[in-house]
C-alpha positions as CSV (number, residue, x, y, z in Angstrom):
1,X,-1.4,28.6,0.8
2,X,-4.3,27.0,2.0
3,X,-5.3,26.6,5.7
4,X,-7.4,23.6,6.2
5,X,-6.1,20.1,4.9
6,X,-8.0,18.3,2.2
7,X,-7.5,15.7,-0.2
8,X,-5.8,16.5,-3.4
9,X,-7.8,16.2,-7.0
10,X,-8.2,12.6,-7.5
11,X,-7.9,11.8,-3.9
12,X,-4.7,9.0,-4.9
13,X,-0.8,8.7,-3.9
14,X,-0.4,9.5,-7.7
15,X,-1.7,13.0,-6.4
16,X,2.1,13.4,-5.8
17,X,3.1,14.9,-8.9
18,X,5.2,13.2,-10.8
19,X,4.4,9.3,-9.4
20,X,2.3,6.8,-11.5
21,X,0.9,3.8,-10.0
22,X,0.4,0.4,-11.8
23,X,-1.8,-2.5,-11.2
24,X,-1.6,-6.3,-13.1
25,X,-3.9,-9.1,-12.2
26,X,-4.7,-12.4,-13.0
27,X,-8.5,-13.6,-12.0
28,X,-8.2,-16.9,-12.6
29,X,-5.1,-17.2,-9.6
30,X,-6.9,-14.4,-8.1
31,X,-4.2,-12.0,-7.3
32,X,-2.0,-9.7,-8.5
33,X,0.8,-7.0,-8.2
34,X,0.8,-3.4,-8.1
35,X,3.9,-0.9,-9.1
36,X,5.1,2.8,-7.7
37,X,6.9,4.5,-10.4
38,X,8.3,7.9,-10.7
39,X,10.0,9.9,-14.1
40,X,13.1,10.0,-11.9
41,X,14.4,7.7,-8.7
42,X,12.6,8.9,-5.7
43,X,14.4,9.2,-1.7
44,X,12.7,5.8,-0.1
45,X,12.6,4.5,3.6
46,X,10.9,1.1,5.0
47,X,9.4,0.3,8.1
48,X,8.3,-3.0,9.0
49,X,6.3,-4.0,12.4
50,X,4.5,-6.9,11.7
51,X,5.8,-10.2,12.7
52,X,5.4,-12.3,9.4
53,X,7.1,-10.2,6.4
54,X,8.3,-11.0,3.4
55,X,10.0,-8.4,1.6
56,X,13.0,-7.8,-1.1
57,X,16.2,-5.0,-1.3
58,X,14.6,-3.5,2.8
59,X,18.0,-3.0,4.3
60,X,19.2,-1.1,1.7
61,X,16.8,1.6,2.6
62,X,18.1,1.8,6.0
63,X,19.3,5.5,6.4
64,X,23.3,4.3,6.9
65,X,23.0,2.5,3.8
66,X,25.3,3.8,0.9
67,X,21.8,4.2,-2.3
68,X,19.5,6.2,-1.1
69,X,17.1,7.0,-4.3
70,X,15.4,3.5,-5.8
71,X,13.7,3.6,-9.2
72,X,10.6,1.7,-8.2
73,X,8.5,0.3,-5.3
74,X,6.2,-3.1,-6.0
75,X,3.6,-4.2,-3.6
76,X,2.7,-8.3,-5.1
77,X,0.9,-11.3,-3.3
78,X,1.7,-14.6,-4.0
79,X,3.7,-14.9,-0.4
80,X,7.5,-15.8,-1.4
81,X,6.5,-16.6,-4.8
82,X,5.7,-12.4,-5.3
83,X,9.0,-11.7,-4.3
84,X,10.0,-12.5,-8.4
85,X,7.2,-9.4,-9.3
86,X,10.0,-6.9,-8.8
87,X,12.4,-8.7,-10.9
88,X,10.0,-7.9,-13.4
89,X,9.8,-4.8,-12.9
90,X,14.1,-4.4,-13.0
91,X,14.0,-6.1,-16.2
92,X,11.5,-4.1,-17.6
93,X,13.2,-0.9,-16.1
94,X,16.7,-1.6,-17.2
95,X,15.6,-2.5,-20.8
96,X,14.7,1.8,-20.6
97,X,18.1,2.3,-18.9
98,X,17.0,3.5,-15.8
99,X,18.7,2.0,-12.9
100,X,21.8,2.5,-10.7
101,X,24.6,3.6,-12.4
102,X,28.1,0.9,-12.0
103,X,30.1,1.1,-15.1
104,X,28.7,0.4,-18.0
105,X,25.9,-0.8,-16.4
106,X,22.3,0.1,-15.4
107,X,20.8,-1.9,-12.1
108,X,17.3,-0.8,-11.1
109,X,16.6,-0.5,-7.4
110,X,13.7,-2.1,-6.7
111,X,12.6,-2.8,-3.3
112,X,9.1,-4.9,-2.8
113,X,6.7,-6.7,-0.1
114,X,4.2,-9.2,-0.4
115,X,1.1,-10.8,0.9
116,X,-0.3,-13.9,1.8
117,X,-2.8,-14.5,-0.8
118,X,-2.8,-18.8,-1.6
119,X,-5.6,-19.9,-0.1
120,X,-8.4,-17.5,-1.4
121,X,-10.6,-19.9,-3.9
122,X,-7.8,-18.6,-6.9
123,X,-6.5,-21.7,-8.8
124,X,-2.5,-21.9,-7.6
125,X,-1.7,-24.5,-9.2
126,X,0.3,-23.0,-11.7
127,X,2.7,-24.6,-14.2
128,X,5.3,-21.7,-13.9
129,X,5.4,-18.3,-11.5
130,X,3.3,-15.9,-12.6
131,X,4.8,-12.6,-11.0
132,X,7.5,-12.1,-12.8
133,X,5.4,-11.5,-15.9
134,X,2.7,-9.7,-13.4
135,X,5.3,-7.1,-12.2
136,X,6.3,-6.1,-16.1
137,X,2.8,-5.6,-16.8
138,X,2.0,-3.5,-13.7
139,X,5.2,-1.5,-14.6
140,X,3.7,-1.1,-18.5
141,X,0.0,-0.1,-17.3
142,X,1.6,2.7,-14.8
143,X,-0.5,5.7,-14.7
144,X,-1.9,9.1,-12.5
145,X,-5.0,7.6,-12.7
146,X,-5.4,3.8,-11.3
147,X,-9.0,2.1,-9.8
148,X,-9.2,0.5,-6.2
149,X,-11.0,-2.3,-4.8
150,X,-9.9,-5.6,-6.6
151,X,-7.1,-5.0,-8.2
152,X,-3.3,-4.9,-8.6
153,X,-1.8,-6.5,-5.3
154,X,-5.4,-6.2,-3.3
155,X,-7.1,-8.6,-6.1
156,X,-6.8,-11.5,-4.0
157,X,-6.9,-9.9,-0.7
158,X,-9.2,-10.8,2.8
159,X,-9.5,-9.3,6.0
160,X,-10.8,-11.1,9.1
161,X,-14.3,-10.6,7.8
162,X,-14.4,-9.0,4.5
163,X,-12.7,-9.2,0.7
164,X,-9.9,-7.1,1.1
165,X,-8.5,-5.0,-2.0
166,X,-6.1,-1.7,-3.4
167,X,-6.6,1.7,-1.6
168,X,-5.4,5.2,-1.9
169,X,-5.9,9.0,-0.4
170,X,-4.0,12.1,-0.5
171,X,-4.0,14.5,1.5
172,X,-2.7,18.9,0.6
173,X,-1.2,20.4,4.2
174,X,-1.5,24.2,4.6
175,X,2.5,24.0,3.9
176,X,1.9,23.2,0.4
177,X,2.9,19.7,0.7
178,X,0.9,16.2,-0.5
179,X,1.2,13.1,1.3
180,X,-0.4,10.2,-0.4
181,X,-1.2,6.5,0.6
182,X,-1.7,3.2,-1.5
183,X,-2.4,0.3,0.2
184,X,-2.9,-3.6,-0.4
185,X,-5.1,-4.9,2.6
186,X,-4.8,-8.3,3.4
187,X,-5.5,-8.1,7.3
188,X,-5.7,-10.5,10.3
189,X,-8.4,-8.1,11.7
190,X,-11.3,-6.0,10.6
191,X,-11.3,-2.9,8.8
192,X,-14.7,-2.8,10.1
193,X,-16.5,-3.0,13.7
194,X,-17.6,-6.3,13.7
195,X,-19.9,-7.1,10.8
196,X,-21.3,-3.5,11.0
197,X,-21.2,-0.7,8.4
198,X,-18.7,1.5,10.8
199,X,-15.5,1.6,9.4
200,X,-12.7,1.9,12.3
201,X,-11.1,4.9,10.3
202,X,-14.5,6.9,10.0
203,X,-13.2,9.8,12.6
204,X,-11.0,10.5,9.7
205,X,-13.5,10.1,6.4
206,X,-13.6,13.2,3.9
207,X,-17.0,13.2,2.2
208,X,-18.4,10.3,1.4
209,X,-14.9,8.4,0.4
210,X,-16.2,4.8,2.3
211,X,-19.9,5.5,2.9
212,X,-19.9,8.5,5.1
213,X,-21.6,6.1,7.7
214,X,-19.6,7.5,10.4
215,X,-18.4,5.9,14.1
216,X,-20.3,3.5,15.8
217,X,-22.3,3.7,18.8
218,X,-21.2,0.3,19.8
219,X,-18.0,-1.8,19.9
220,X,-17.5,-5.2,19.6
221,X,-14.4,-7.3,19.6
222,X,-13.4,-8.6,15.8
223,X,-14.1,-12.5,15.6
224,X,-10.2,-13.9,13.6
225,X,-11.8,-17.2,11.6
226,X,-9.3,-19.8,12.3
227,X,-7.9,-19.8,8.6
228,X,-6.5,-16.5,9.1
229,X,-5.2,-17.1,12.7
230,X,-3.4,-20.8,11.6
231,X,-2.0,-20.3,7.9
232,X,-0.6,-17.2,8.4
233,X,-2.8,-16.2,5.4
234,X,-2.3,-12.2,5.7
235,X,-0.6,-9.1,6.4
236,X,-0.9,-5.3,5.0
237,X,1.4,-3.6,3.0
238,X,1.4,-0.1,1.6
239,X,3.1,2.9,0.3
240,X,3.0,6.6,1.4
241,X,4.6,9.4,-1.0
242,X,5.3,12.9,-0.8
243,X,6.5,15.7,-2.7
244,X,8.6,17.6,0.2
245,X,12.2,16.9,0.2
246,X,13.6,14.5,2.4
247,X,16.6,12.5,3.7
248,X,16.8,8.9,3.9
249,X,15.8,9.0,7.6
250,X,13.4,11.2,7.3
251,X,11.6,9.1,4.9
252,X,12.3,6.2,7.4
253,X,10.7,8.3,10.7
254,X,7.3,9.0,7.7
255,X,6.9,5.1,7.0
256,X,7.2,4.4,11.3
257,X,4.3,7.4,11.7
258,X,2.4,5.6,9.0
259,X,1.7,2.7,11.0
260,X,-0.5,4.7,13.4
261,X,-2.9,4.8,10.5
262,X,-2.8,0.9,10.3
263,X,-3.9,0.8,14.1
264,X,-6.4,3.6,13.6
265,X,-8.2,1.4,10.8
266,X,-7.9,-2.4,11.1
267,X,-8.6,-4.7,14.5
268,X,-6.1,-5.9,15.6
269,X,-2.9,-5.0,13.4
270,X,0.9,-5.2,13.8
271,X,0.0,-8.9,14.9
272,X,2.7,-12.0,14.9
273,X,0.6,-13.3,11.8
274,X,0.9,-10.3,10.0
275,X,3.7,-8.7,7.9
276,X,2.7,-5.5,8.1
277,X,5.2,-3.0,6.0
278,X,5.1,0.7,4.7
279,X,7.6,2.1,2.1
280,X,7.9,5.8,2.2
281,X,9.1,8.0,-1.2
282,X,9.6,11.3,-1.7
283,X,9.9,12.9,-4.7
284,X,11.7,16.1,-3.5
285,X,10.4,18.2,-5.7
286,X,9.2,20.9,-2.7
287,X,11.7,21.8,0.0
288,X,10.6,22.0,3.5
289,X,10.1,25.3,5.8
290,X,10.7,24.8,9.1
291,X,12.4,20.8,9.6
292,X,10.4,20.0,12.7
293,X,7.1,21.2,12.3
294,X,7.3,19.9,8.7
295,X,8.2,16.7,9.8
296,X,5.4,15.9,12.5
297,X,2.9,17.0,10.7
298,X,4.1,15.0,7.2
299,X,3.9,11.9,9.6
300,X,0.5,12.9,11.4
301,X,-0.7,13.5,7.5
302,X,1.0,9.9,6.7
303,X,-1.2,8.3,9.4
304,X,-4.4,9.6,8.3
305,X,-4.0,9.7,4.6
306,X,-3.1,5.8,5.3
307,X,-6.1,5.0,7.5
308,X,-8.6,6.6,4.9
309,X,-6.8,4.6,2.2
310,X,-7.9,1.2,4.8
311,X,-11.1,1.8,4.3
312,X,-11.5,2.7,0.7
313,X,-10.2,-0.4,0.2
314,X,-12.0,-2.6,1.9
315,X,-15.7,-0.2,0.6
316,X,-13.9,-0.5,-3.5
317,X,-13.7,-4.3,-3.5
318,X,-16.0,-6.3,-5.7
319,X,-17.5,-9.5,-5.6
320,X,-15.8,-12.1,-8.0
321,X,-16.6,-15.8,-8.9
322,X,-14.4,-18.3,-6.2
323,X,-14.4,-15.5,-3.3
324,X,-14.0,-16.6,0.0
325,X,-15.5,-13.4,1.8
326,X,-18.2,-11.2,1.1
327,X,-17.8,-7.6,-0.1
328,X,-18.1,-4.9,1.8
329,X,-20.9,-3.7,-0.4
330,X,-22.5,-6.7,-0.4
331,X,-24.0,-6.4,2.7
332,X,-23.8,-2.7,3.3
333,X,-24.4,-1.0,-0.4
């Protein structure tokens, strides 16, 4: 058993055994969708505290809710329009005959969120929804191994001052357990202080993940530009897995802990223009030891893992023709 936390080998949620992540995108639209699979359905729990979401099959994963295992989770932008990624997703699922077993039949529980990303220089003006197709083709790429930055459901993502994009971490607690995050960052606020190099989450950096640039000396209140403030044009949404074995509520109380990590790395969050969400899955494969220290420390792990994932994000995206917002890199290396 090892004593001191630290990220698992690829530093990803697909550090999780047994989970594969996969990311679709289309450049010219600029944006994308980006898939959670597992070999097997997987324990899930929501929890939503922004004030602008958009999301498919959430009350289902309430913990008095009859299915408790879904066979997919699907982070998309494209606002409402993203909603029709996970229908890709259960087609392309039920074609392999996974889903919930009625009769004769197979129906795939899918649950998915979007973002806001329309107004980012990507040409919308398309003759027929696009997401659909996106979410099959995320579903077909799914893989351990995925990139971050821009791609998947952060390809057409900003934040209040930088391109936003696709993050991940993992985390291995002394208990033996992994807790992974994946994240598609699409802020009101900063992931950054001010304009400067200092990520908000650099307390919580391993190595050199974003830069190693560690806190600032100085803080500055986050300038919103007013196209983020009056269109609504944002929110978060993300993903943390595990491998411990838990209940529907338990997965629940994980996602609610999550959201620390989404205050710990973006200025402001959990804001009335934001739809901020987190899905939590477990993959039971690991029981826990002792419930209630098991617990807290799977949610502290969830926070953190989460606010590391933030800023790899935001440090992975790359410039691209139409952009709206610089790179992180592009100012800072």
């Amino acid at each position: 058993m090892s004593s001191t936390p630290r990220p698992g080998p690829q530093n990803l949620i697909t550090d999780v055994a047994g989970l594969r992540v996969g990311n679709a995108q289309d450049d010219h639209i600029k944006t994308g969708v980006t898939v959670l699979v597992a070999d097997a359905p997987f324990t899930a729990g929501v929890c939503v505290m922004g004030g602008a979401p958009g999301a498919r099959e959430t009350d289902l994963l309430a913990p008095d809710k009859t299915v408790e295992q879904v066979d997919a989770l699907v982070l998309a932008g494209g606002s409402a329009f993203g909603l029709d990624a996970a229908s890709g997703v259960a087609d392309a699922l039920r074609a392999q005959g996974r889903g919930f077993a009625v009769g004769d039949q197979r129906v795939p529980i899918v649950p998915g969120a979007i973002l806001f990303d329309l107004i980012n220089g990507g040409d919308k003006n398309w003759p027929e929804n696009p997401y659909k197709r996106l979410g099959a083709q995320a579903l077909a790429n799914a893989a351990p191994h995925f990139t971050l930055g821009t791609t998947g459901a952060g390809t057409g993502a900003t934040t209040a001052n930088w391109k936003g994009g696709l993050g991940s971490a993992s985390i291995v607690l002394p208990s033996g357990h992994t807790v992974g995050a994946l994240v598609a960052v699409n802020a009101l606020g900063s992931a950054t202080v001010g304009d400067s190099k200092h990520f908000w989450a650099a307390p919580f950096e391993h190595a050199s993940e974003y830069g190693h640039h560690g806190p600032a000396l100085h803080y500055e209140d986050t300038h919103i530009p007013p196209t983020k403030l009056a269109s609504h044009a944002n929110t978060t949404i993300g993903i943390v897995a595990t491998d411990a074995h838990l209940t529907q509520a338990q997965c629940t109380r994980m996602a609610t802990a999550a959201h620390d990590g989404y205050a710990r790395a973006l200025f402001p969050s959990h804001t009335p223009m934001d739809g901020d969400l987190i899905f939590a899955a477990a993959t039971g494969t690991k029981p826990l030891g002792h419930v209630a220290s098991d617990t807290l420390y799977l949610g502290h792990a969830a926070a953190t893992v989460m606010a590391r994932a933030i800023a790899r994000a935001i440090h992975a995206a790359i410039t691209a023709p139409g952009d709206t917002h610089p790179t992180y890199r592009s100012r800072h290396g």
